[in-house]
Wavefront OBJ file of the C-alpha trace (Angstrom):
o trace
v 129.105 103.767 68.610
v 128.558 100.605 66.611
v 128.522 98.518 69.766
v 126.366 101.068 71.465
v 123.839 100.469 68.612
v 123.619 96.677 68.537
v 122.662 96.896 72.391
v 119.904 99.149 71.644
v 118.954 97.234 69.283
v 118.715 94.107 71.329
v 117.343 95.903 74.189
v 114.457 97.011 72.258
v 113.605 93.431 70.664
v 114.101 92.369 74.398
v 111.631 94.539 75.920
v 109.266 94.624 72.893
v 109.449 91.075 72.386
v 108.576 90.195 75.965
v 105.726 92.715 76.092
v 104.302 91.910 72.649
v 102.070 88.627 73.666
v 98.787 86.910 73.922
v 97.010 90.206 75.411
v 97.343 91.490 71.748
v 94.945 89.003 70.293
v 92.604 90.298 73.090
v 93.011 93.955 71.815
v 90.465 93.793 68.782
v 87.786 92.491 70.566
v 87.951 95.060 73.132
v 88.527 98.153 70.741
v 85.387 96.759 68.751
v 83.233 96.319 71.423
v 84.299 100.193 73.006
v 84.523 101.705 69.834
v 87.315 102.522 67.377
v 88.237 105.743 68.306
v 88.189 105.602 72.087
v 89.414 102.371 72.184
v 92.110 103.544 70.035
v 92.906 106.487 72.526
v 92.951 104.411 75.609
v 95.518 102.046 73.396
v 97.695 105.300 73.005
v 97.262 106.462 76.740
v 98.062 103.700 78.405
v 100.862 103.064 76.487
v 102.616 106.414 77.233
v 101.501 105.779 81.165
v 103.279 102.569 81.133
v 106.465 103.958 79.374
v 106.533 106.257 82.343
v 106.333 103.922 84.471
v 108.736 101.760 82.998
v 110.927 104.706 83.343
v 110.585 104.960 87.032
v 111.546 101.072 87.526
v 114.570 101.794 85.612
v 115.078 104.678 87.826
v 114.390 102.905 90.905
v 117.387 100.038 89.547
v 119.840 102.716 89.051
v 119.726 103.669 91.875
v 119.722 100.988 94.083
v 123.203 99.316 94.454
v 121.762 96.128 94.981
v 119.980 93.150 92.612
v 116.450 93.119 93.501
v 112.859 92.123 91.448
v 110.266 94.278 92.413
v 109.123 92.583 96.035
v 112.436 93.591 96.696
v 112.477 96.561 95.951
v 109.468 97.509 97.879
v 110.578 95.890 100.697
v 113.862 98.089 100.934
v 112.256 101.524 100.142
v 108.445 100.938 101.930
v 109.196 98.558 104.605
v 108.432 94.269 105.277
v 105.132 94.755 105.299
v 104.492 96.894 102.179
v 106.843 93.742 100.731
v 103.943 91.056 101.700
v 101.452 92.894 100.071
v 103.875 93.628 96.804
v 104.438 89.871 97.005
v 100.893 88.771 97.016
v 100.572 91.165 93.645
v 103.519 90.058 92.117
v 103.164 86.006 92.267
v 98.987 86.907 91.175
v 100.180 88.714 88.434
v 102.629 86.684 87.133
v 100.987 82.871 87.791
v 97.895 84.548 86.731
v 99.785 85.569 83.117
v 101.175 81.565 82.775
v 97.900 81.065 83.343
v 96.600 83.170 80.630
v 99.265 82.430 77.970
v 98.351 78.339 78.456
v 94.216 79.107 77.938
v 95.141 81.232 74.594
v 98.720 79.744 73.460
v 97.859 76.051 74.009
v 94.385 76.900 72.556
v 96.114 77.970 69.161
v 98.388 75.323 69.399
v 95.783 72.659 69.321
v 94.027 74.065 66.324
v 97.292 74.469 64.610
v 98.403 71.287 65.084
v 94.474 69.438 65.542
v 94.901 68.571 68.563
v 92.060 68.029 71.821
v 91.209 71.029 73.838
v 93.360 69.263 76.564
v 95.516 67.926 74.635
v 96.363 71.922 72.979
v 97.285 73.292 76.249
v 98.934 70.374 77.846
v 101.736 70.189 75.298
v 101.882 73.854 75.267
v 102.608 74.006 79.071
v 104.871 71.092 79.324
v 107.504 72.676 76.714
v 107.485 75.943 78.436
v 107.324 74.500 81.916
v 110.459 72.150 80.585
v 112.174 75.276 79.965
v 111.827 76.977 82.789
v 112.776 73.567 85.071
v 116.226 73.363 83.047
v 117.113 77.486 83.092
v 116.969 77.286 79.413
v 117.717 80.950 78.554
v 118.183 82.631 75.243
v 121.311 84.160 74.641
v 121.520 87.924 73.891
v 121.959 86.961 70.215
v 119.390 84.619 70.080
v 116.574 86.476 71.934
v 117.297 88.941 69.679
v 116.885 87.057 66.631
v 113.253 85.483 68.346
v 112.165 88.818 69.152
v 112.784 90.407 66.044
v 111.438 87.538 63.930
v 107.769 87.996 66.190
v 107.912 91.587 65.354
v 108.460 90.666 61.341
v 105.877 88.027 61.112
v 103.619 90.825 62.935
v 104.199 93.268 60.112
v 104.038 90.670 57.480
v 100.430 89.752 58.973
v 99.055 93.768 58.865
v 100.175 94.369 55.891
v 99.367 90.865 54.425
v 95.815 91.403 55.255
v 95.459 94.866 54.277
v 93.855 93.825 50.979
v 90.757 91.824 52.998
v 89.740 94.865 54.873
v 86.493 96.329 54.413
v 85.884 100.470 55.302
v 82.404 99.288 56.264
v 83.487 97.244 58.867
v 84.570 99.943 60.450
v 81.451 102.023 61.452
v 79.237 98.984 62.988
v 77.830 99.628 66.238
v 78.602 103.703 66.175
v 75.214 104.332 66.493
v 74.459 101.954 69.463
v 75.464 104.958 71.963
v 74.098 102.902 75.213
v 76.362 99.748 74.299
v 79.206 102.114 73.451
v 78.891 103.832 77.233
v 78.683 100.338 78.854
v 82.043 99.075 77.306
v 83.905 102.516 77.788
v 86.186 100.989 79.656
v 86.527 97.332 78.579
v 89.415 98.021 77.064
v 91.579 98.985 79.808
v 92.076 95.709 81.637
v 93.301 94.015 78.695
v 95.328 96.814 77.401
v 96.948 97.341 80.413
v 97.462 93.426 80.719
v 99.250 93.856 76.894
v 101.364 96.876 77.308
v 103.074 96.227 80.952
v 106.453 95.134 80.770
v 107.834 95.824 83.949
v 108.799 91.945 84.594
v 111.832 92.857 82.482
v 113.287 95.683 82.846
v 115.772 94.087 85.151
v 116.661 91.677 82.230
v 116.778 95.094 79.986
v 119.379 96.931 82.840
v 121.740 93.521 82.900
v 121.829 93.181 79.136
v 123.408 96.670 78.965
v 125.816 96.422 81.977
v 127.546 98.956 84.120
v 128.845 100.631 81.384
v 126.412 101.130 79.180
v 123.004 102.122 81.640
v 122.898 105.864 79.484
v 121.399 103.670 76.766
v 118.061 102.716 79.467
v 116.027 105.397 78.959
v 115.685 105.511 75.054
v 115.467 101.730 75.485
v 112.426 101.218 77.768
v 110.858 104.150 75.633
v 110.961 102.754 72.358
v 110.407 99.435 73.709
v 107.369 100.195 74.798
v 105.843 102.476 72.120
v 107.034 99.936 69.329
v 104.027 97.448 70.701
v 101.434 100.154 71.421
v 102.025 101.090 67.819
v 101.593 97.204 66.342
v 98.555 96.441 68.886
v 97.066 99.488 67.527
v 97.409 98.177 63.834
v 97.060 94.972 64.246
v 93.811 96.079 65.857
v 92.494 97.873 63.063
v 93.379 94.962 60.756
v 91.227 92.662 62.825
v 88.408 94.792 63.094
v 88.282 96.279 59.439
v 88.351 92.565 58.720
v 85.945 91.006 60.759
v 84.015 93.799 62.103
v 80.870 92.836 64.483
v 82.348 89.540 64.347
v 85.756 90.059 65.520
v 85.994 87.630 68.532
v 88.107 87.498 71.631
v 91.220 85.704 70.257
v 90.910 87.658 66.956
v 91.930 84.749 64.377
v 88.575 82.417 64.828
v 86.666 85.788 63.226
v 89.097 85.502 60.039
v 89.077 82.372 59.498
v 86.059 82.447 56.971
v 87.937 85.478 54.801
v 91.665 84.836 54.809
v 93.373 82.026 53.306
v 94.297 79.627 55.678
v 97.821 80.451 55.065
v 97.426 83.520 56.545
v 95.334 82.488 60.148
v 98.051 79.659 60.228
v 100.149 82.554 60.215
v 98.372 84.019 63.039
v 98.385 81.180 64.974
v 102.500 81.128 64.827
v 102.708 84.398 65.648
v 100.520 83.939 68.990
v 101.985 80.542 69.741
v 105.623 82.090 69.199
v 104.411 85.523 71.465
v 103.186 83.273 73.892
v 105.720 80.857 73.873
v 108.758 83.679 74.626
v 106.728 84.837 77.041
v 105.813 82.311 79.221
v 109.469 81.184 79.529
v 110.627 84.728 80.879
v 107.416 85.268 82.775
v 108.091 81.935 83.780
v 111.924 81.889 85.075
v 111.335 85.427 86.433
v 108.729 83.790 88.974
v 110.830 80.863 89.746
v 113.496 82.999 90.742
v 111.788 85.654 92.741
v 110.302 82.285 94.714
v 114.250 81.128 95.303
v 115.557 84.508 95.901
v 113.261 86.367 97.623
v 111.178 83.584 99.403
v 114.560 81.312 100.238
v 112.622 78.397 98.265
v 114.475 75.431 96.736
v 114.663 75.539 92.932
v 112.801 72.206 92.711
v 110.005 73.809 94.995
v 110.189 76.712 93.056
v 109.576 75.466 89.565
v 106.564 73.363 91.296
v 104.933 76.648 92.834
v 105.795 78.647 89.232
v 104.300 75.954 86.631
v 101.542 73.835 88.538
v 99.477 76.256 89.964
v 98.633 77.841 87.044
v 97.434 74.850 84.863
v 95.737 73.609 87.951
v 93.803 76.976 87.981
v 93.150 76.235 84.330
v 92.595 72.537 84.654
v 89.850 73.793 87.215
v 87.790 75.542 84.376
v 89.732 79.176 85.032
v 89.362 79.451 80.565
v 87.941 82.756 79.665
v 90.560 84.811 78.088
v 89.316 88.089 78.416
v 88.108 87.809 81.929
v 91.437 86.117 82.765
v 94.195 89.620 81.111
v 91.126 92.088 81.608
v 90.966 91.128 85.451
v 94.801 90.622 86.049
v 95.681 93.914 83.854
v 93.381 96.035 86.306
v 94.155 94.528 89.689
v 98.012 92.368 89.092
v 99.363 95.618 87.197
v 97.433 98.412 88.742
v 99.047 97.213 92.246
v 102.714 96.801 90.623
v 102.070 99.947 88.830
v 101.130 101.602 91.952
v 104.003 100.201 93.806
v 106.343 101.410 91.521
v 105.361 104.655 91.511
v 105.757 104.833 95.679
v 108.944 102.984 95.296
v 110.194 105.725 92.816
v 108.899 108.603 95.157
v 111.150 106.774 97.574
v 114.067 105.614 95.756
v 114.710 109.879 94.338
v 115.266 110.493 98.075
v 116.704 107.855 99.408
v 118.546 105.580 96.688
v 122.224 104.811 97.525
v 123.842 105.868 94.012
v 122.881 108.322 91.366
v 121.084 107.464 88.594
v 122.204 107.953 84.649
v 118.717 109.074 84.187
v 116.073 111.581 86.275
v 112.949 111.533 85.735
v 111.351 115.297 86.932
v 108.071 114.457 87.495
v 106.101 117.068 89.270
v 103.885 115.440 92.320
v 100.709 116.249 90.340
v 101.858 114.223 87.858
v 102.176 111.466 89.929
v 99.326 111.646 91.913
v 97.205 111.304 88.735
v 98.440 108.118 86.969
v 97.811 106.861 90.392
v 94.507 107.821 90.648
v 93.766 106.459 87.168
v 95.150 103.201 88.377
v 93.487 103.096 91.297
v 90.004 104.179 89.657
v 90.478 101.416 87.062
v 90.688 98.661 89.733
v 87.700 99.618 91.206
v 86.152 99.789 87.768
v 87.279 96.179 86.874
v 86.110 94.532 90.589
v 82.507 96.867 90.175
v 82.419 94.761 86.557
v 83.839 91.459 88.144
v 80.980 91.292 90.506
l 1 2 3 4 5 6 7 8 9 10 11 12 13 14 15 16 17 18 19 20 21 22 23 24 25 26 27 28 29 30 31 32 33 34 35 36 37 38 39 40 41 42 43 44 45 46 47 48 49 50 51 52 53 54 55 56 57 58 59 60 61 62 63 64 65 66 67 68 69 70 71 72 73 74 75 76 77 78 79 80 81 82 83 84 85 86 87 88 89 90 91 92 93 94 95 96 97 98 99 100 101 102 103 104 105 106 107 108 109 110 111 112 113 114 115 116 117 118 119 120 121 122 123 124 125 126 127 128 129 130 131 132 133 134 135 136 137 138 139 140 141 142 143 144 145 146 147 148 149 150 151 152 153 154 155 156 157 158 159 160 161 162 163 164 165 166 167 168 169 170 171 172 173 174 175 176 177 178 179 180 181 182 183 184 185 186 187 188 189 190 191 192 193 194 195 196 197 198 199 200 201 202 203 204 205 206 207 208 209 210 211 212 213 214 215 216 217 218 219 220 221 222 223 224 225 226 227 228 229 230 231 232 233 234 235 236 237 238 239 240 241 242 243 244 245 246 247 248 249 250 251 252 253 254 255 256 257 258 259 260 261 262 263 264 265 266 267 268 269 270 271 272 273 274 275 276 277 278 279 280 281 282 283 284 285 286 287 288 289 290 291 292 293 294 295 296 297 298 299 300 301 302 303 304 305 306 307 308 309 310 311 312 313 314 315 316 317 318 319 320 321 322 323 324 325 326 327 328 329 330 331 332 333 334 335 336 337 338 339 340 341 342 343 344 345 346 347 348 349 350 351 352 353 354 355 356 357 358 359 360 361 362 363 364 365 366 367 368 369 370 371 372 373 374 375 376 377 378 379 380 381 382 383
Protein backbone atom coordinates (compact mmCIF):
# COMPACT_ATOMS: atom_id res chain seq x y z
CA UNK A 1 0.00 0.00 0.00
CA UNK A 2 2.78 2.30 1.13
CA UNK A 3 4.71 1.66 -2.07
CA UNK A 4 1.56 1.99 -4.07
CA UNK A 5 1.26 5.52 -2.56
CA UNK A 6 4.74 6.93 -3.14
CA UNK A 7 4.18 6.06 -6.99
CA UNK A 8 1.11 8.02 -7.05
CA UNK A 9 2.59 10.42 -5.56
CA UNK A 10 5.42 10.75 -7.98
CA UNK A 11 3.25 10.15 -10.85
CA UNK A 12 1.21 13.07 -10.06
CA UNK A 13 4.28 15.59 -9.48
CA UNK A 14 5.43 13.94 -12.84
CA UNK A 15 2.53 14.72 -14.86
CA UNK A 16 1.64 17.98 -13.02
CA UNK A 17 5.03 19.15 -13.02
CA UNK A 18 5.54 18.67 -16.75
CA UNK A 19 2.18 20.26 -17.60
CA UNK A 20 2.46 23.16 -15.15
CA UNK A 21 4.75 25.67 -17.44
CA UNK A 22 5.22 28.90 -19.21
CA UNK A 23 1.50 28.75 -20.76
CA UNK A 24 0.43 29.60 -17.12
CA UNK A 25 1.94 33.03 -17.11
CA UNK A 26 -0.11 33.45 -20.37
CA UNK A 27 -3.39 32.49 -18.50
CA UNK A 28 -4.11 35.98 -16.77
CA UNK A 29 -3.83 37.92 -19.63
CA UNK A 30 -6.19 35.90 -21.51
CA UNK A 31 -8.88 35.44 -18.65
CA UNK A 32 -8.65 39.39 -18.28
CA UNK A 33 -9.00 40.24 -21.61
CA UNK A 34 -12.27 37.45 -22.05
CA UNK A 35 -13.60 38.12 -18.86
CA UNK A 36 -13.38 36.51 -15.41
CA UNK A 37 -16.08 34.32 -15.41
CA UNK A 38 -15.98 32.82 -18.88
CA UNK A 39 -12.53 32.76 -18.98
CA UNK A 40 -12.68 30.99 -15.80
CA UNK A 41 -15.17 28.34 -17.31
CA UNK A 42 -13.23 27.67 -20.40
CA UNK A 43 -10.11 27.15 -17.74
CA UNK A 44 -12.40 24.44 -16.05
CA UNK A 45 -13.65 22.88 -19.43
CA UNK A 46 -10.80 22.36 -21.05
CA UNK A 47 -9.21 20.98 -18.30
CA UNK A 48 -11.75 18.12 -17.79
CA UNK A 49 -11.56 17.62 -21.89
CA UNK A 50 -7.93 17.13 -21.65
CA UNK A 51 -8.12 14.72 -18.60
CA UNK A 52 -10.26 12.69 -20.92
CA UNK A 53 -8.16 12.71 -23.28
CA UNK A 54 -5.28 11.96 -21.33
CA UNK A 55 -7.28 9.02 -20.35
CA UNK A 56 -7.66 7.68 -23.79
CA UNK A 57 -3.68 7.88 -24.45
CA UNK A 58 -3.30 5.88 -21.42
CA UNK A 59 -5.84 3.61 -22.80
CA UNK A 60 -4.43 3.47 -26.13
CA UNK A 61 -0.69 2.38 -24.15
CA UNK A 62 -2.35 -0.34 -22.34
CA UNK A 63 -3.29 -1.73 -24.81
CA UNK A 64 -0.79 -1.81 -27.22
CA UNK A 65 1.99 -4.40 -26.44
CA UNK A 66 4.47 -2.39 -27.96
CA UNK A 67 6.65 1.05 -26.96
CA UNK A 68 5.45 3.70 -29.15
CA UNK A 69 5.14 7.93 -28.84
CA UNK A 70 2.21 9.06 -30.41
CA UNK A 71 3.39 9.05 -34.40
CA UNK A 72 3.59 5.63 -33.55
CA UNK A 73 0.83 4.98 -32.41
CA UNK A 74 -1.12 6.43 -35.20
CA UNK A 75 0.77 4.82 -37.56
CA UNK A 76 -0.15 1.23 -36.16
CA UNK A 77 -3.92 1.85 -35.56
CA UNK A 78 -4.71 4.53 -38.76
CA UNK A 79 -2.23 3.52 -41.25
CA UNK A 80 1.52 5.23 -42.81
CA UNK A 81 -0.09 7.88 -44.04
CA UNK A 82 -2.30 9.06 -41.14
CA UNK A 83 1.48 8.66 -39.38
CA UNK A 84 2.99 11.57 -41.80
CA UNK A 85 0.40 13.79 -41.01
CA UNK A 86 0.58 12.87 -36.99
CA UNK A 87 4.29 13.48 -37.52
CA UNK A 88 4.09 16.85 -39.08
CA UNK A 89 1.75 17.78 -35.78
CA UNK A 90 3.82 16.26 -33.41
CA UNK A 91 7.50 17.77 -34.29
CA UNK A 92 5.20 21.50 -34.80
CA UNK A 93 3.94 21.07 -31.57
CA UNK A 94 6.70 20.16 -29.74
CA UNK A 95 9.70 22.48 -31.55
CA UNK A 96 7.06 25.04 -31.55
CA UNK A 97 6.78 24.62 -27.37
CA UNK A 98 11.02 24.83 -27.12
CA UNK A 99 10.34 27.54 -28.99
CA UNK A 100 7.93 29.13 -26.72
CA UNK A 101 9.56 28.20 -23.37
CA UNK A 102 13.08 30.06 -24.79
CA UNK A 103 10.92 33.56 -25.82
CA UNK A 104 9.27 33.51 -22.10
CA UNK A 105 11.92 31.40 -19.90
CA UNK A 106 15.07 33.06 -21.29
CA UNK A 107 13.08 36.37 -21.20
CA UNK A 108 12.69 35.98 -17.28
CA UNK A 109 15.96 34.77 -17.00
CA UNK A 110 17.56 37.86 -18.35
CA UNK A 111 15.64 40.17 -16.10
CA UNK A 112 16.41 37.98 -13.21
CA UNK A 113 19.78 37.84 -13.68
CA UNK A 114 20.14 41.57 -15.91
CA UNK A 115 21.08 40.22 -18.62
CA UNK A 116 20.59 41.44 -22.77
CA UNK A 117 17.47 40.38 -24.49
CA UNK A 118 19.86 37.96 -26.39
CA UNK A 119 21.87 37.35 -23.99
CA UNK A 120 18.43 36.07 -21.56
CA UNK A 121 17.45 33.48 -23.96
CA UNK A 122 20.75 32.32 -25.20
CA UNK A 123 21.91 31.06 -21.82
CA UNK A 124 18.53 29.80 -21.18
CA UNK A 125 18.62 27.54 -24.33
CA UNK A 126 22.14 26.42 -24.11
CA UNK A 127 21.58 24.78 -20.48
CA UNK A 128 18.51 23.04 -21.56
CA UNK A 129 19.78 22.18 -25.00
CA UNK A 130 23.09 20.80 -22.91
CA UNK A 131 20.76 18.62 -21.21
CA UNK A 132 19.03 17.20 -23.66
CA UNK A 133 22.54 16.50 -25.87
CA UNK A 134 23.94 14.48 -22.71
CA UNK A 135 20.39 12.41 -21.79
CA UNK A 136 20.54 14.13 -18.53
CA UNK A 137 17.37 12.70 -16.91
CA UNK A 138 15.98 13.17 -13.47
CA UNK A 139 15.64 10.27 -11.47
CA UNK A 140 12.18 9.23 -10.14
CA UNK A 141 13.26 10.69 -6.78
CA UNK A 142 14.56 13.68 -8.01
CA UNK A 143 11.83 14.71 -10.52
CA UNK A 144 9.78 14.27 -7.82
CA UNK A 145 11.42 16.49 -5.49
CA UNK A 146 11.62 19.36 -8.71
CA UNK A 147 8.11 18.90 -9.36
CA UNK A 148 6.85 19.18 -6.06
CA UNK A 149 9.09 22.11 -5.10
CA UNK A 150 7.37 24.15 -8.52
CA UNK A 151 4.05 23.25 -7.16
CA UNK A 152 5.13 24.75 -3.44
CA UNK A 153 6.70 27.87 -4.64
CA UNK A 154 3.29 28.16 -6.76
CA UNK A 155 1.21 28.08 -3.60
CA UNK A 156 3.61 30.13 -1.67
CA UNK A 157 3.20 32.87 -4.57
CA UNK A 158 -1.04 32.82 -4.41
CA UNK A 159 -1.20 32.93 -1.18
CA UNK A 160 1.81 35.33 -0.69
CA UNK A 161 0.07 37.84 -2.75
CA UNK A 162 -3.30 37.47 -1.48
CA UNK A 163 -2.86 40.54 0.73
CA UNK A 164 -2.08 42.96 -2.62
CA UNK A 165 -5.29 42.09 -4.26
CA UNK A 166 -7.79 44.59 -4.89
CA UNK A 167 -11.89 43.43 -5.32
CA UNK A 168 -12.00 46.37 -7.73
CA UNK A 169 -9.72 44.99 -9.97
CA UNK A 170 -11.88 42.56 -10.58
CA UNK A 171 -14.92 44.14 -12.40
CA UNK A 172 -12.85 46.34 -15.12
CA UNK A 173 -13.96 45.98 -18.52
CA UNK A 174 -17.51 44.07 -17.55
CA UNK A 175 -19.28 46.62 -19.07
CA UNK A 176 -17.33 46.77 -22.42
CA UNK A 177 -19.81 43.92 -23.85
CA UNK A 178 -18.38 44.37 -27.64
CA UNK A 179 -14.63 43.81 -26.40
CA UNK A 180 -15.85 41.00 -24.16
CA UNK A 181 -17.59 39.15 -27.46
CA UNK A 182 -14.39 39.74 -29.54
CA UNK A 183 -12.03 37.92 -27.01
CA UNK A 184 -14.61 35.06 -26.20
CA UNK A 185 -12.40 32.81 -27.23
CA UNK A 186 -8.84 34.12 -26.67
CA UNK A 187 -8.48 32.08 -24.06
CA UNK A 188 -8.64 28.78 -25.56
CA UNK A 189 -5.40 28.62 -27.52
CA UNK A 190 -3.38 29.34 -24.63
CA UNK A 191 -5.29 27.28 -22.24
CA UNK A 192 -5.23 24.47 -24.26
CA UNK A 193 -1.38 25.13 -24.92
CA UNK A 194 -1.15 25.08 -20.69
CA UNK A 195 -3.24 22.15 -19.78
CA UNK A 196 -2.06 19.37 -22.52
CA UNK A 197 0.14 16.92 -21.20
CA UNK A 198 -0.04 14.19 -23.44
CA UNK A 199 3.93 14.32 -24.23
CA UNK A 200 4.14 12.33 -20.99
CA UNK A 201 2.00 10.05 -20.33
CA UNK A 202 4.35 7.47 -21.69
CA UNK A 203 6.93 8.69 -19.05
CA UNK A 204 3.78 8.46 -16.45
CA UNK A 205 2.95 4.47 -17.75
CA UNK A 206 6.97 3.51 -17.39
CA UNK A 207 7.34 5.11 -13.99
CA UNK A 208 4.62 2.74 -12.70
CA UNK A 209 5.67 -0.49 -14.53
CA UNK A 210 3.89 -3.66 -15.42
CA UNK A 211 2.78 -4.15 -12.17
CA UNK A 212 1.48 -1.31 -11.05
CA UNK A 213 -0.65 0.26 -14.46
CA UNK A 214 -4.18 0.07 -11.99
CA UNK A 215 -2.63 3.18 -10.43
CA UNK A 216 -2.92 5.19 -14.34
CA UNK A 217 -6.13 6.29 -14.27
CA UNK A 218 -6.34 8.19 -10.84
CA UNK A 219 -2.87 9.38 -11.88
CA UNK A 220 -3.46 11.17 -15.22
CA UNK A 221 -6.75 12.48 -13.46
CA UNK A 222 -5.39 14.21 -10.65
CA UNK A 223 -2.48 15.15 -12.59
CA UNK A 224 -4.25 17.05 -14.66
CA UNK A 225 -6.91 18.75 -12.48
CA UNK A 226 -4.10 19.70 -9.86
CA UNK A 227 -2.82 22.47 -12.66
CA UNK A 228 -6.26 23.53 -13.92
CA UNK A 229 -6.92 24.24 -10.28
CA UNK A 230 -3.42 26.45 -9.69
CA UNK A 231 -3.77 28.21 -13.30
CA UNK A 232 -7.14 29.09 -12.19
CA UNK A 233 -5.77 30.76 -8.90
CA UNK A 234 -2.89 31.89 -9.89
CA UNK A 235 -5.07 33.64 -12.46
CA UNK A 236 -7.19 35.37 -10.17
CA UNK A 237 -4.15 36.49 -8.16
CA UNK A 238 -2.75 38.18 -11.23
CA UNK A 239 -5.73 39.80 -12.26
CA UNK A 240 -7.15 40.97 -8.76
CA UNK A 241 -3.64 42.38 -8.64
CA UNK A 242 -3.03 44.07 -11.67
CA UNK A 243 -6.32 44.27 -13.22
CA UNK A 244 -6.53 46.26 -16.76
CA UNK A 245 -2.92 46.09 -16.55
CA UNK A 246 -2.23 42.53 -16.21
CA UNK A 247 0.12 41.83 -19.21
CA UNK A 248 0.96 38.77 -21.22
CA UNK A 249 3.73 37.26 -19.03
CA UNK A 250 1.81 38.29 -15.86
CA UNK A 251 4.91 39.42 -13.55
CA UNK A 252 5.92 42.82 -15.62
CA UNK A 253 2.11 44.06 -14.41
CA UNK A 254 3.24 43.41 -10.61
CA UNK A 255 6.17 44.64 -10.59
CA UNK A 256 5.06 48.25 -9.47
CA UNK A 257 2.88 46.60 -6.31
CA UNK A 258 4.78 43.63 -4.95
CA UNK A 259 8.02 43.68 -3.34
CA UNK A 260 10.58 42.66 -5.50
CA UNK A 261 11.03 39.65 -3.44
CA UNK A 262 8.01 38.40 -4.48
CA UNK A 263 8.23 39.00 -8.72
CA UNK A 264 11.83 37.54 -8.16
CA UNK A 265 9.85 34.85 -6.89
CA UNK A 266 7.84 34.72 -9.93
CA UNK A 267 10.50 34.79 -12.11
CA UNK A 268 11.98 31.36 -10.37
CA UNK A 269 8.98 29.81 -10.54
CA UNK A 270 8.63 30.42 -14.50
CA UNK A 271 12.32 29.93 -15.12
CA UNK A 272 12.14 26.57 -12.97
CA UNK A 273 8.49 25.57 -14.99
CA UNK A 274 10.16 26.31 -18.01
CA UNK A 275 13.31 24.91 -17.37
CA UNK A 276 11.72 21.12 -16.44
CA UNK A 277 9.91 21.48 -19.25
CA UNK A 278 11.95 22.14 -21.97
CA UNK A 279 14.28 19.25 -20.99
CA UNK A 280 11.35 16.58 -21.23
CA UNK A 281 9.72 18.35 -24.12
CA UNK A 282 13.07 18.41 -25.27
CA UNK A 283 14.44 14.61 -24.96
CA UNK A 284 10.91 13.43 -25.89
CA UNK A 285 11.53 15.10 -29.46
CA UNK A 286 15.00 13.91 -29.78
CA UNK A 287 13.92 10.55 -29.32
CA UNK A 288 10.83 10.33 -31.40
CA UNK A 289 13.46 11.83 -34.28
CA UNK A 290 15.91 8.58 -33.45
CA UNK A 291 13.20 6.16 -32.97
CA UNK A 292 10.65 6.81 -35.15
CA UNK A 293 12.52 8.71 -38.00
CA UNK A 294 15.82 6.20 -37.78
CA UNK A 295 17.89 9.59 -37.18
CA UNK A 296 21.33 9.58 -35.52
CA UNK A 297 21.31 10.98 -31.97
CA UNK A 298 23.79 13.71 -33.00
CA UNK A 299 21.30 14.63 -35.93
CA UNK A 300 18.65 14.37 -33.66
CA UNK A 301 19.62 16.75 -30.92
CA UNK A 302 20.54 19.25 -33.98
CA UNK A 303 16.88 18.96 -35.52
CA UNK A 304 15.33 19.11 -31.61
CA UNK A 305 17.34 22.32 -30.24
CA UNK A 306 18.36 24.54 -33.37
CA UNK A 307 15.37 24.94 -35.11
CA UNK A 308 13.60 26.38 -32.55
CA UNK A 309 16.00 29.26 -31.49
CA UNK A 310 16.55 29.80 -35.14
CA UNK A 311 12.72 30.38 -35.42
CA UNK A 312 13.21 32.70 -32.47
CA UNK A 313 16.48 34.19 -33.54
CA UNK A 314 14.34 35.07 -36.75
CA UNK A 315 11.99 37.46 -34.71
CA UNK A 316 9.26 34.39 -34.00
CA UNK A 317 8.90 36.49 -30.05
CA UNK A 318 5.31 37.04 -29.29
CA UNK A 319 4.30 34.82 -26.53
CA UNK A 320 0.79 34.72 -26.82
CA UNK A 321 0.62 34.36 -30.53
CA UNK A 322 3.36 31.71 -30.24
CA UNK A 323 1.04 28.95 -27.13
CA UNK A 324 -2.34 30.58 -28.41
CA UNK A 325 -1.52 29.41 -32.11
CA UNK A 326 0.29 26.05 -31.23
CA UNK A 327 -2.48 25.18 -28.39
CA UNK A 328 -5.28 25.45 -31.20
CA UNK A 329 -3.62 23.85 -34.20
CA UNK A 330 -0.24 21.49 -32.47
CA UNK A 331 -2.81 20.11 -29.73
CA UNK A 332 -6.11 20.23 -31.47
CA UNK A 333 -4.44 17.76 -34.20
CA UNK A 334 -2.77 15.45 -31.36
CA UNK A 335 -5.94 15.76 -29.51
CA UNK A 336 -7.83 14.73 -32.46
CA UNK A 337 -5.53 11.95 -33.23
CA UNK A 338 -5.83 10.53 -30.06
CA UNK A 339 -9.22 10.36 -29.95
CA UNK A 340 -9.27 8.22 -33.55
CA UNK A 341 -6.42 6.24 -32.23
CA UNK A 342 -8.54 5.36 -29.08
CA UNK A 343 -11.70 4.57 -31.28
CA UNK A 344 -9.22 2.22 -32.87
CA UNK A 345 -7.11 0.86 -30.25
CA UNK A 346 -10.87 -0.43 -28.07
CA UNK A 347 -11.27 -2.67 -31.16
CA UNK A 348 -8.31 -3.62 -32.20
CA UNK A 349 -5.52 -3.34 -29.35
CA UNK A 350 -3.52 -6.58 -28.79
CA UNK A 351 -3.93 -6.82 -24.81
CA UNK A 352 -6.55 -5.66 -22.41
CA UNK A 353 -6.36 -2.70 -20.73
CA UNK A 354 -6.41 -2.16 -16.63
CA UNK A 355 -8.67 0.66 -17.41
CA UNK A 356 -11.95 1.25 -19.96
CA UNK A 357 -12.99 4.15 -20.70
CA UNK A 358 -17.08 3.83 -21.85
CA UNK A 359 -17.44 6.65 -23.77
CA UNK A 360 -20.58 6.76 -25.76
CA UNK A 361 -19.84 7.89 -29.64
CA UNK A 362 -21.70 11.17 -28.96
CA UNK A 363 -19.39 11.86 -26.56
CA UNK A 364 -16.70 11.59 -28.73
CA UNK A 365 -17.87 13.13 -31.62
CA UNK A 366 -18.27 16.38 -29.62
CA UNK A 367 -14.85 17.07 -28.01
CA UNK A 368 -13.91 16.56 -31.55
CA UNK A 369 -15.96 18.97 -32.93
CA UNK A 370 -14.92 21.49 -30.27
CA UNK A 371 -11.39 20.82 -31.31
CA UNK A 372 -11.89 21.05 -34.63
CA UNK A 373 -14.11 24.36 -34.34
CA UNK A 374 -11.34 25.92 -32.22
CA UNK A 375 -8.70 25.48 -34.97
CA UNK A 376 -10.64 27.11 -37.33
CA UNK A 377 -11.32 29.82 -34.79
CA UNK A 378 -7.54 30.36 -34.08
CA UNK A 379 -6.42 30.32 -38.16
CA UNK A 380 -9.87 32.83 -38.84
CA UNK A 381 -7.90 35.08 -35.91
CA UNK A 382 -4.32 34.25 -37.29
CA UNK A 383 -5.17 35.75 -40.58
Amino acid sequence: MKANLVKFIQGIFLISGTIIGVGMFGIPFVIARSGLLLGLFELALLTAVMAVVHLMYGEIILRTPTVHRLPGYVELYLGRHAKIFSLFSYFLGLSGALLAYTVIGGKLTGDLFHLSPVMGPFFFWAAGSAFILFNIRQSGVVDTLLNAALIGFMFFFIFGSLPFVQPDNFSFGESDAGSLFENALLPYGVILFAIAGLVVVPEVRALFGIEKTGLLKRTLIWGTVLPGVLYGFFALVVIGISGEKTTPDALIGLKDVLPASFVALGEIIAILAAFTSYIIIGLTLKETYFFDMKISHKIAWLLTCFIPFALFLLGMQNFILIIGFLGAIGVGIDALLTIAVFARAQKAGARSSEYYLALPSSVLWGIAGMFLLGMVYEIAMFF
